[in-house]
C-alpha positions as CSV (number, residue, x, y, z in Angstrom):
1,X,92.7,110.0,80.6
2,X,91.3,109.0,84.2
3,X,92.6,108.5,87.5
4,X,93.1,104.8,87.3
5,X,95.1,105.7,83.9
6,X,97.3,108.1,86.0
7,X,97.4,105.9,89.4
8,X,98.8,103.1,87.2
9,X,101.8,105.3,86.5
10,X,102.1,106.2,90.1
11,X,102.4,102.2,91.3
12,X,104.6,101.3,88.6
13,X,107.0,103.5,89.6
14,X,106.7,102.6,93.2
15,X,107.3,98.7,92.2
16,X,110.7,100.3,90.9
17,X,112.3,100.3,94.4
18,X,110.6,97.3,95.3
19,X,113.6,95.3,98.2
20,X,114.9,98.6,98.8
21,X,112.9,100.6,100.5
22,X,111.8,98.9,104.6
23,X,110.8,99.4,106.8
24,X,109.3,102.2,104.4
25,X,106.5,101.4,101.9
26,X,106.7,101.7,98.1
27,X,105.5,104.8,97.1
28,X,105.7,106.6,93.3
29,X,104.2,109.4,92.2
30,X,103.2,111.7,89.2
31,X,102.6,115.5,88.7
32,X,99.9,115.6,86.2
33,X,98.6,119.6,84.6
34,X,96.4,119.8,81.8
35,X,96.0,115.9,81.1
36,X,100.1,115.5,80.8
37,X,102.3,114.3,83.3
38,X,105.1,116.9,84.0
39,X,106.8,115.2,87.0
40,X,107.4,111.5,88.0
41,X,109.1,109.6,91.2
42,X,109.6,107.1,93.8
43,X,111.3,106.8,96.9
44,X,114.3,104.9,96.2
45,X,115.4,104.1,99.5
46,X,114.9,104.6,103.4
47,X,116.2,108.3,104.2
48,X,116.0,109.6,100.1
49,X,113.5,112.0,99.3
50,X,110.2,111.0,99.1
51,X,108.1,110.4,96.2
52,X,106.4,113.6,96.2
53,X,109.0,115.7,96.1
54,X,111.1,113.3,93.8
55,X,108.1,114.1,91.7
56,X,108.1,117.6,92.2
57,X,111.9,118.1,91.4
58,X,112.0,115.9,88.1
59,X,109.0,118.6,87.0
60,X,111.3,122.2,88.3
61,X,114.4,120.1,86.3
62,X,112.1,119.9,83.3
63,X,110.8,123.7,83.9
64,X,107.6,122.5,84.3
65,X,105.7,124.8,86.7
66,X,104.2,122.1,89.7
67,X,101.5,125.2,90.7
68,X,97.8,124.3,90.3
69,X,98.8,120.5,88.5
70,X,97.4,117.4,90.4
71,X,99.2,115.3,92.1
72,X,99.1,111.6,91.8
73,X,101.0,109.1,94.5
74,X,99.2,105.3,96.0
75,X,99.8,105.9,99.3
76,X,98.3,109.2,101.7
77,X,101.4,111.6,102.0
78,X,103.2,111.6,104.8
79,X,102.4,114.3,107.7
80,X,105.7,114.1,110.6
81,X,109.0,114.2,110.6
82,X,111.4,111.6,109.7
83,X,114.3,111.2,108.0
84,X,112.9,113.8,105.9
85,X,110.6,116.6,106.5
86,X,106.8,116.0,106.0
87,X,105.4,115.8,102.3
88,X,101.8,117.5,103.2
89,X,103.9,120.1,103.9
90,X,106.3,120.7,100.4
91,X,102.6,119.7,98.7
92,X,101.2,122.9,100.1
93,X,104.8,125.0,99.8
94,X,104.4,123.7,96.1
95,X,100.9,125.1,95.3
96,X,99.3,121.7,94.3
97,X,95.5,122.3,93.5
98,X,94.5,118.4,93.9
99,X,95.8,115.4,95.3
100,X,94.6,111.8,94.8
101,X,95.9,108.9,96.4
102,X,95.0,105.2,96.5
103,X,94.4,104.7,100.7
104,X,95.2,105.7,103.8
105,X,98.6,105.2,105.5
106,X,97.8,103.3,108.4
107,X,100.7,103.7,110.3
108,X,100.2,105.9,113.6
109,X,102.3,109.1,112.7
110,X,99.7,109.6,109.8
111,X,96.6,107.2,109.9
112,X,94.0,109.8,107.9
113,X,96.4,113.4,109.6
114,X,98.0,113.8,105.8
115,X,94.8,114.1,104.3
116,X,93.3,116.1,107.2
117,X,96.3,118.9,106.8
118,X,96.1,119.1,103.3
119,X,92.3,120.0,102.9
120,X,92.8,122.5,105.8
121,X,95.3,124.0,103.9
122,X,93.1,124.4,100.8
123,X,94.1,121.4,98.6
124,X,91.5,119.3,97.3
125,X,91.8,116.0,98.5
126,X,90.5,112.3,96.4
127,X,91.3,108.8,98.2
128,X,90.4,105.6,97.3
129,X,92.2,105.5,93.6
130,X,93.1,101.8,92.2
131,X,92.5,101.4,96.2
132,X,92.8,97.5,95.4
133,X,95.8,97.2,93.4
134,X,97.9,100.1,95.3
135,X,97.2,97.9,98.9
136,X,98.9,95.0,97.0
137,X,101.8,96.5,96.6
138,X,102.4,97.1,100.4
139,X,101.2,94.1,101.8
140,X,103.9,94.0,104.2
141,X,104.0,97.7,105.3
142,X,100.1,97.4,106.1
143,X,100.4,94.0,108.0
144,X,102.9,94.8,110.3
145,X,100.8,98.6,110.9
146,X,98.0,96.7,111.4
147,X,99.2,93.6,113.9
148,X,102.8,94.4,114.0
149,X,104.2,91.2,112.6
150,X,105.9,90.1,109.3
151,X,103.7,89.3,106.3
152,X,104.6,85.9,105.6
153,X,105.8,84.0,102.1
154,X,106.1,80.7,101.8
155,X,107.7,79.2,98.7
156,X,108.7,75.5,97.3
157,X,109.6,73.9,94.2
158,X,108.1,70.1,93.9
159,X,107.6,67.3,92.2
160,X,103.5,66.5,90.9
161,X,103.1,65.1,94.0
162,X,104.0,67.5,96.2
163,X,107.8,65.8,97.1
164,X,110.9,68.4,97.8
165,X,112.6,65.6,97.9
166,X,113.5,61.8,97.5
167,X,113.9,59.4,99.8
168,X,117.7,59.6,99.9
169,X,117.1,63.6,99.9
170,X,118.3,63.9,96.6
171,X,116.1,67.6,95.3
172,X,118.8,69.1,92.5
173,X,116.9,69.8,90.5
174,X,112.9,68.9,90.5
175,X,112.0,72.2,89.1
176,X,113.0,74.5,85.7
177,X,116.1,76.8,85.8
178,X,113.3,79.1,85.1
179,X,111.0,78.4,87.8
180,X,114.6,78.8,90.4
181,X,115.2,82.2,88.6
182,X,111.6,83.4,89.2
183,X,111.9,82.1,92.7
184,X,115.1,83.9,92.9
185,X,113.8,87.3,91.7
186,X,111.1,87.6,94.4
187,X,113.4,86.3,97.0
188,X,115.6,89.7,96.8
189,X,112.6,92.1,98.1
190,X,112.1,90.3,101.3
191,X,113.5,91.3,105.0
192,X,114.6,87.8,105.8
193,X,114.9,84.2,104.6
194,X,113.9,81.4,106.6
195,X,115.0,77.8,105.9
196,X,115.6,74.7,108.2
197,X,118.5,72.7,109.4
198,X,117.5,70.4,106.8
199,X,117.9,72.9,103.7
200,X,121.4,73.9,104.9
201,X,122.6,70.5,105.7
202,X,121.1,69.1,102.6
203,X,121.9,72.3,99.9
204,X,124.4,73.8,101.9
205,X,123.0,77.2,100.4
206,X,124.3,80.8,100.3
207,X,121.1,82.5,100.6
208,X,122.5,85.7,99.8
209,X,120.7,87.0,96.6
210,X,120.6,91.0,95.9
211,X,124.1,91.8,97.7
212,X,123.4,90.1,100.7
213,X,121.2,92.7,102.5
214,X,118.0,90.3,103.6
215,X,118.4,88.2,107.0
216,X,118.9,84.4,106.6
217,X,117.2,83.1,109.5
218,X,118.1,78.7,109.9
219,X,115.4,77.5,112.0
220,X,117.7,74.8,114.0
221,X,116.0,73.8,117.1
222,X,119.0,71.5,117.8
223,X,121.5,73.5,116.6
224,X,122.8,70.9,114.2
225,X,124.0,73.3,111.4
226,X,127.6,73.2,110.5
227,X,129.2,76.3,111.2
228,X,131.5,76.3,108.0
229,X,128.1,76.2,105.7
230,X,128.5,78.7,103.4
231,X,124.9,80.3,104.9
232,X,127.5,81.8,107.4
233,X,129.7,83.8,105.2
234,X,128.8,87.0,107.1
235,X,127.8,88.0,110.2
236,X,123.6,88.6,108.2
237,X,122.7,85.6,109.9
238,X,120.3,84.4,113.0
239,X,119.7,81.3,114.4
240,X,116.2,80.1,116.3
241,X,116.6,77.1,118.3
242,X,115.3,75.5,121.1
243,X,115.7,73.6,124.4
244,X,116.6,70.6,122.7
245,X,120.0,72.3,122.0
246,X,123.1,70.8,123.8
247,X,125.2,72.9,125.5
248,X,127.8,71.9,123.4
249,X,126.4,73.4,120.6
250,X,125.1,76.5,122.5
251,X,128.3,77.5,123.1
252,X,130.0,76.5,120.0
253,X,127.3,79.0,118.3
254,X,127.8,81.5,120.9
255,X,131.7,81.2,120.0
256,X,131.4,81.7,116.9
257,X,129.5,85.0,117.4
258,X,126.4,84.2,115.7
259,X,123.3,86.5,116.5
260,X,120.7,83.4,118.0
261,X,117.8,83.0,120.8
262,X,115.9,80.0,121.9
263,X,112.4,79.5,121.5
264,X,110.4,77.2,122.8
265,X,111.3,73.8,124.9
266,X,110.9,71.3,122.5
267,X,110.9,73.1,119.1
268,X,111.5,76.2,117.7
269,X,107.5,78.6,118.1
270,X,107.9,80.1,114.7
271,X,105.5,82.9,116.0
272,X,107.5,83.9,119.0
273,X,110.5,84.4,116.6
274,X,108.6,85.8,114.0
275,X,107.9,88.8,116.9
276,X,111.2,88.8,118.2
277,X,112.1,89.3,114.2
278,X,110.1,92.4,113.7
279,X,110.9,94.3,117.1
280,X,114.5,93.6,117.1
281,X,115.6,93.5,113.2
282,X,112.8,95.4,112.2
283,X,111.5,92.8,109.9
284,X,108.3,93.8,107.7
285,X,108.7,90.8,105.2
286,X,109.6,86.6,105.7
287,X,110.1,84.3,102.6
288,X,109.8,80.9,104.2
289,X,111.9,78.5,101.9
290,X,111.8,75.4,103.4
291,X,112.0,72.2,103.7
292,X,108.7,70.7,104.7
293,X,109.1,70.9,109.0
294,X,109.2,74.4,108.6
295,X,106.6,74.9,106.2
296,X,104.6,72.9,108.4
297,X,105.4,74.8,111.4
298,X,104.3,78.2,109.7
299,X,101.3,76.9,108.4
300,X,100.0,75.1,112.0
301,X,100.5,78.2,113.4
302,X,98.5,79.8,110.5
303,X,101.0,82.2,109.6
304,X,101.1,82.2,105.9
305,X,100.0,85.4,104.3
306,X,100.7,83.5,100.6
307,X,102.8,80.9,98.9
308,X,104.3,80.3,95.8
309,X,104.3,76.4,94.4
310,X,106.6,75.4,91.7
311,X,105.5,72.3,90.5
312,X,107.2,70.1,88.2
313,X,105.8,67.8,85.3
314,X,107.2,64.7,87.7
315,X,106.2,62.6,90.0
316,X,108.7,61.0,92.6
317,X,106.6,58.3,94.9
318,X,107.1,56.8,98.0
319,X,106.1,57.0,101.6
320,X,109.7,57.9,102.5
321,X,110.3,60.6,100.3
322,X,110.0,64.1,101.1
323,X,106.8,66.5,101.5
324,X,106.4,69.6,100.9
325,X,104.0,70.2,103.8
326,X,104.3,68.6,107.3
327,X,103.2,69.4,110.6
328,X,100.9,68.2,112.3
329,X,98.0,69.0,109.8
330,X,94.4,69.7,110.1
331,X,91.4,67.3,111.6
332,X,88.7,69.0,109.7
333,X,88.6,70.1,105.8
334,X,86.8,73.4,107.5
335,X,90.4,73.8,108.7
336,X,92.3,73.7,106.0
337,X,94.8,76.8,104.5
338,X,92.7,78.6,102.1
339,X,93.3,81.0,99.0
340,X,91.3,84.5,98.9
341,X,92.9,84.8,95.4
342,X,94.4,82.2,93.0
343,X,96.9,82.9,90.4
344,X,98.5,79.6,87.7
345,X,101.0,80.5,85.3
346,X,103.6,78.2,83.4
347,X,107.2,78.5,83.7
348,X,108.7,76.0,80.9
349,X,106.7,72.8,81.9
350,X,106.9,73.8,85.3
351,X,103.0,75.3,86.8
352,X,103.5,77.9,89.5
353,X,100.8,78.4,91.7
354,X,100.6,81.7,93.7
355,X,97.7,81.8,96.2
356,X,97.0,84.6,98.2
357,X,95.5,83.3,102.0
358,X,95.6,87.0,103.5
359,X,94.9,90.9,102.6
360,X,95.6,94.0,104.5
């Protein structure tokens, strides 16, 4: 068995913590001696042990001596202190002869130091395994290393022709109860959930999938949301609006205690709060969930990392009706949102589209 074989191992069992772990990445790892894995783990959550040494104490539990075996984990082992002392360090302590790992962790307290302490220290040292699909996995992490803002998903169910909804707003249901529980599943492993006025008006929605724990952020530059939607059912909620706010509702919002900030005169600049998102909530992750003025405001500001399209075998018509997409659009096809990567699947007789417009 090869590297790849073993990598594989190590990323599946990162993808087993995958919504719990931020601002940390998802990280697994295996303890391989003599062709056999004798240790495997992943860090479960921010301030558990690491997957290293998860690794390493599933292989002492089994009696299985970690000395001289080969450790495999996707992401460079961590070299500073946290909320946990540094892996590179328990790596050596353990007597690992080799470790291979997918890329470099980008983030400043390591950035390339992890592998630089470990081959002083004796231990051979292999990077670049499964590189490609390992990087997948933390597409958020590396993004916000890299430019320090929140990889962005943007999601929609539709009709053939690209409505959300009719022209009396009527949208329950266009898609599959299967293509809503897919949408549903991936919604859980992002830092916050971004809709419009329009979605919480129109749905009145909870937005509270996997206990609660991700931000719902209503992009309400008029701050027209009732404050008795059930969106507000805790205090996990903020609110971007802009000048076009009365002071009426200002202070009715500020009343009622809810965590909010302008942006913007005359609508809300999705960027600004996608920045004031990250520093202050320390979001890594954004699934943008509609309706069509925000998806349009995230993609004029080209701010879309990838989207996922429900369509629906059904066309709804009409000028008046809903789209998915609005905005103010593009003059030139040159300027259009493009896939790198392009993914179809079927979901009863519903097509989902998943196109990725961004890598890190």
């Amino acid at each position: 068995m090869n590297d790849d074989h073993f990598m594989k191992q190590a990323v599946a069992l990162a993808l087993k913590a995958r919504g719990f772990t931020s601002p940390n990445p998802l990280v697994g790892a295996v303890v391989v001696r003599n062709g056999k894995i004798i240790g495997r783990g992943y860090h479960k959550k921010a301030g558990e042990d690491h997957a290293e040494v998860a690794a390493f104490k599933d292989a002492l539990k089994k009696k299985n001596a970690v000395k001289g075996s080969t450790l495999y984990v996707n992401l460079e082992p961590c070299s500073h202190f946290g909320a946990t002392p540094p892996c590179v360090e328990e790596i050596v302590e353990m007597g690992v002869k080799k470790v291979c790992f997918s890329h470099i962790d980008p983030s400043k307290k390591v950035n390339g130091k992890g592998a630089r302490f470990l081959r002083k220290n004796g231990v051979e040292v292999k990077n670049g395994v499964l590189e490609n699909e390992a990087r997948l996995v933390n597409q958020p992490f590396l993004k916000m290393a890299k430019s320090g803002m929140p990889y962005v998903t943007l999601k929609a169910g539709m009709s053939l022709d690209g409505k959300i909804a009719t022209k009396k707003g009527s949208s329950k249901w266009i898609t599959s109860g299967a293509s809503r529980e897919h949408a549903r599943s991936l919604r859980v492993s992002y830092d916050a959930i971004v809709v419009g006025a329009g979605t919480v008006i129109a749905d009145n929605p909870r937005l509270n999938m996997g206990g609660g724990k991700s931000l719902r952020v209503i992009v309400d530059g008029k701050l027209r949301s009732s404050l008795k939607s059930r969106v507000f059912c805790d205090e996990n909620v903020f609110v971007a609006y802009s000048g076009l706010a009365s002071a009426g509702n200002v202070e009715a919002f500020e009343g009622a205690n809810v965590k909010m900030k302008s942006f913007g005169k005359n609508k809300v600049d999705v960027k600004k709060m996608l920045a004031y998102l990250a520093k202050e909530f320390g979001i890594q992750s954004v699934f943008v969930e509609g309706g069509g003025e925000v998806h349009g405001s995230f993609v004029d500001a080209s701010l879309v990392d990838d989207i996922y399209f429900y369509i629906a075998p059904k066309i709804i018509g009409g000028e008046d009706a809903v789209d998915v997409v609005k905005g103010g659009g593009v003059s030139n096809l040159k300027d259009v949102l493009k896939f790198k990567k392009t993914d179809v699947s079927k979901l009863k007789d519903d097509i989902l589209i998943h196109g990725i417009v961004n890598e890190y």
